[in-house]
N, C-alpha and C positions, 0 to 999 in steps of 0.2 A: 624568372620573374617572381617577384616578391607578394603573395596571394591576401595572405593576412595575417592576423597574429592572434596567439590562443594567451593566458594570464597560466593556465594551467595544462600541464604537461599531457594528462589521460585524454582530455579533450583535441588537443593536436595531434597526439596519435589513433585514437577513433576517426578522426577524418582522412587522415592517412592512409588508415589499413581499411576502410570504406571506399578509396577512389583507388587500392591497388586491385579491390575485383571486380572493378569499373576500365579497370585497364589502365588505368593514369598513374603513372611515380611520382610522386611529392617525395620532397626532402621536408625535414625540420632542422631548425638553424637556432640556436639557443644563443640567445643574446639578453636583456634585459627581458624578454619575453620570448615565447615561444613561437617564430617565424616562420610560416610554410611558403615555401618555394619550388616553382615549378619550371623545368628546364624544357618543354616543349610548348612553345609558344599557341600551337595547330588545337590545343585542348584548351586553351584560356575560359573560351564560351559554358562550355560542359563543365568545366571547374567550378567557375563562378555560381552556377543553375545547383550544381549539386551544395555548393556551401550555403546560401542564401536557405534552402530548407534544414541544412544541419544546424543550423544557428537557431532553426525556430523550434527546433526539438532534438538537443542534441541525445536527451535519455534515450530515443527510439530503439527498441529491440532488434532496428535492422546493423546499427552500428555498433551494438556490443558482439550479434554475429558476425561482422565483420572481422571482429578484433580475433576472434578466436578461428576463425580460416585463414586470415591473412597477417595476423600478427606476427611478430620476430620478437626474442629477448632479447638483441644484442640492437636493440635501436639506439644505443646509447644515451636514452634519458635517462634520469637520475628523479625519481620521487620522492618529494619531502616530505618526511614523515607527518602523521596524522592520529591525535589522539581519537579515542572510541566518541566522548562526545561529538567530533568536528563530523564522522563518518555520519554518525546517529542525524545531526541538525539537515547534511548536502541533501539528505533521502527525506524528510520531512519537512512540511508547509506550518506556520504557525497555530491550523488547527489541530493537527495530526501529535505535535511539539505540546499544546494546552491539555488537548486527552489524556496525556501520559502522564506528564506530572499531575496533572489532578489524581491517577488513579492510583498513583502512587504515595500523594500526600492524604489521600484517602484511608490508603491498606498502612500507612505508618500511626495513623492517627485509630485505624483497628486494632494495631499490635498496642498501644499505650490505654486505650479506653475499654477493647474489648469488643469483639464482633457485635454484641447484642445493643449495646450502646449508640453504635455508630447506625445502627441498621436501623433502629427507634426514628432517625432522625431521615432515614435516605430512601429505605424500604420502598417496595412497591405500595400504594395508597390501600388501606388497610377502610374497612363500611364508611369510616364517618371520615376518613380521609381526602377524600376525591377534591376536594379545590386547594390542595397543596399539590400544586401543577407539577413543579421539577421532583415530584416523586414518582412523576409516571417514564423519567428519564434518567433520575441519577441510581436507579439501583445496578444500572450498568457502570458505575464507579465501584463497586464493591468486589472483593475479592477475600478468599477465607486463609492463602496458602501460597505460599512464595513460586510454587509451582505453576497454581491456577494464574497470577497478576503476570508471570515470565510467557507463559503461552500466548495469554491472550495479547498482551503488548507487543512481544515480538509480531504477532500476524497485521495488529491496528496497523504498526510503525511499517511494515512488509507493504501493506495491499493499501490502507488509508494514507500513507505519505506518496503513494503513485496515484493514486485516483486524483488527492490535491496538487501536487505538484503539476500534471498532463491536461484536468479538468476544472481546475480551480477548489476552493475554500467550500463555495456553495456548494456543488455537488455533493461533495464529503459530507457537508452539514444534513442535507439535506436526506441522505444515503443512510448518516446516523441518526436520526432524529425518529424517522417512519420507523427503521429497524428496531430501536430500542423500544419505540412505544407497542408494537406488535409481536414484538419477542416476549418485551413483559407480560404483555397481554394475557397471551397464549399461554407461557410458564405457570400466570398466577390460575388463570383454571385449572390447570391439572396439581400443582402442589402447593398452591397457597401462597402469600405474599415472601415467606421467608428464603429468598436467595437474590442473586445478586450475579454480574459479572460481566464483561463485555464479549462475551460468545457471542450471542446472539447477532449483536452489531458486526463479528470476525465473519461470521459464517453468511451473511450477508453481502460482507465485500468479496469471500470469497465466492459468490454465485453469480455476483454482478460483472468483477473482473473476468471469471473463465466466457461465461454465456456474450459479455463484450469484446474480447478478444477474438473468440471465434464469428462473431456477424460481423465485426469493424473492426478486423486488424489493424487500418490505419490510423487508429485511437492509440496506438502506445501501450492501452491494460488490456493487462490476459494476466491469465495462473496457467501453469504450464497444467497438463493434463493427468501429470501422476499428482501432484499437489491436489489437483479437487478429487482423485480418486481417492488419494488419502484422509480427505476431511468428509469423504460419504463412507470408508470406514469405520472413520472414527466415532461419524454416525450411529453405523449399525450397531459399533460397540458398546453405546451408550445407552440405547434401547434395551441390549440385552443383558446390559450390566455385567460385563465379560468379569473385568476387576475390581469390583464392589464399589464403585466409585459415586458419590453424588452429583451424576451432570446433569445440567438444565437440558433436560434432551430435547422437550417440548419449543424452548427458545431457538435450540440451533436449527429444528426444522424449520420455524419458522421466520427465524431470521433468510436462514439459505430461499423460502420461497419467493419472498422480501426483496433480496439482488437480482433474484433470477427475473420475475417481474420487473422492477425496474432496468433491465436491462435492454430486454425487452423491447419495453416501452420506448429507451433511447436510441436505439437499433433499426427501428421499426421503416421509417426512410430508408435510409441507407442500404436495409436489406432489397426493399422495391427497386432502388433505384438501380 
């Protein structure tokens, strides 16, 4: 029997190798698309029930562990190549896609004017500044170091393209707006308006992601558990200034308290119930 049809090859084999540790054989049949078909009529029902939820989240962490218990190489698909942008846009929602390039056309328009320049204009709200509102949010656009803009975007693009993608736009917005204004916060009492970067905002999705994965797995976000062990390392390293480095330590704490909190917060049902 002919079940459905996928546009894209990873998606019909994710459903595939998800209904073989279910017990059910599906074939794929490659024709103008990608066809699944089912040779046991006695499972149609149970088929059906399981695809109707893979269709409404096929990102879910239970079908990419399927892939790696019940996958085969030799399934005979064939994937079409993919440039890095196309990989970069599948995994980001168009807030997650706007943060980056801004932070980017930011640290370019750094390297041509000059850090001091740019910071004059974006900086945290310096005594007589405080009704230049988007200063209390765009110093999280700023970056000093091809290093610090690679870190911090890879983690936004990581943990803020799953948050938008599984939760929408608003969540993220909303995820990044509190963080930055409280990261800054906290930063600018302990060392003054002069920094900048989107830590603050990372270390908050990453408290929000772990702390939600583990109350509501069936939320799609989590950080796997070595991942936040690494980023409360990296913590402590920054406290104690292991490698002389200038990090906003004060923002990453209190960005990280920031997700943990909101987490929380969203959690808070679901753990009752």
């Amino acid at each position: 029997m002919r079940i459905t049809q996928f546009n894209q090859p990873r998606m019909a084999q994710a459903f595939v190798d998800y209904m073989a540790t279910r017990g059910v054989t599906l074939r794929i049949e490659h024709e103008n698309h990608y066809v699944i078909m089912l040779d046991d009529e006695s499972q149609l029902e149970m088929v059906e029930n399981e695809l109707q939820q893979f269709v409404r989240d096929p990102n879910h962490p239970r079908y990419q562990a399927a892939s790696w218990h019940s996958g085969k190489t030799d399934s005979g698909l064939r994937y079409e190549r993919s440039n890095i942008w196309a990989n970069i846009r599948e995994r980001a929602g168009p807030l997650t896609m706007t943060v980056m390039l801004l932070c980017i056309a930011v640290f370019i328009l750094m390297q041509i004017l000059g850090d001091r320049t740019v910071m004059y204009w974006l900086a945290w709200p310096d005594a007589d500044q405080h009704l230049e509102v988007w200063r209390w949010f765009s110093h999280a656009l700023l970056h000093f170091s091809l290093l610090h803009i690679l870190f911090n975007l890879m983690w936004w693009w990581y943990l803020g393209g799953a948050v938008e993608k599984r939760l929408g736009s608003g969540k993220l917005f909303v995820i990044m707006l509190i963080s930055a204004l409280l990261s800054g916060w906290m930063q600018a009492k302990f060392s003054g308006i002069w920094f900048g970067g989107l830590s603050g905002v990372v270390y908050a999705l990453m408290g929000y992601c772990w702390l939600r994965g583990e109350r509501d797995p069936d939320s799609g976000i989590y950080l796997e558990r070595g991942l936040i062990g690494f980023a409360l390392v990296w913590l402590v390293i920054g406290w104690f200034g292991v490698f002389g480095l200038a990090i906003a330590n004060a923002a990453h704490v209190a960005g990280l308290v920031v997700g943990l909190a909101m987490a929380l917060v969203d959690t808070r049902k679901i753990t009752r119930r």
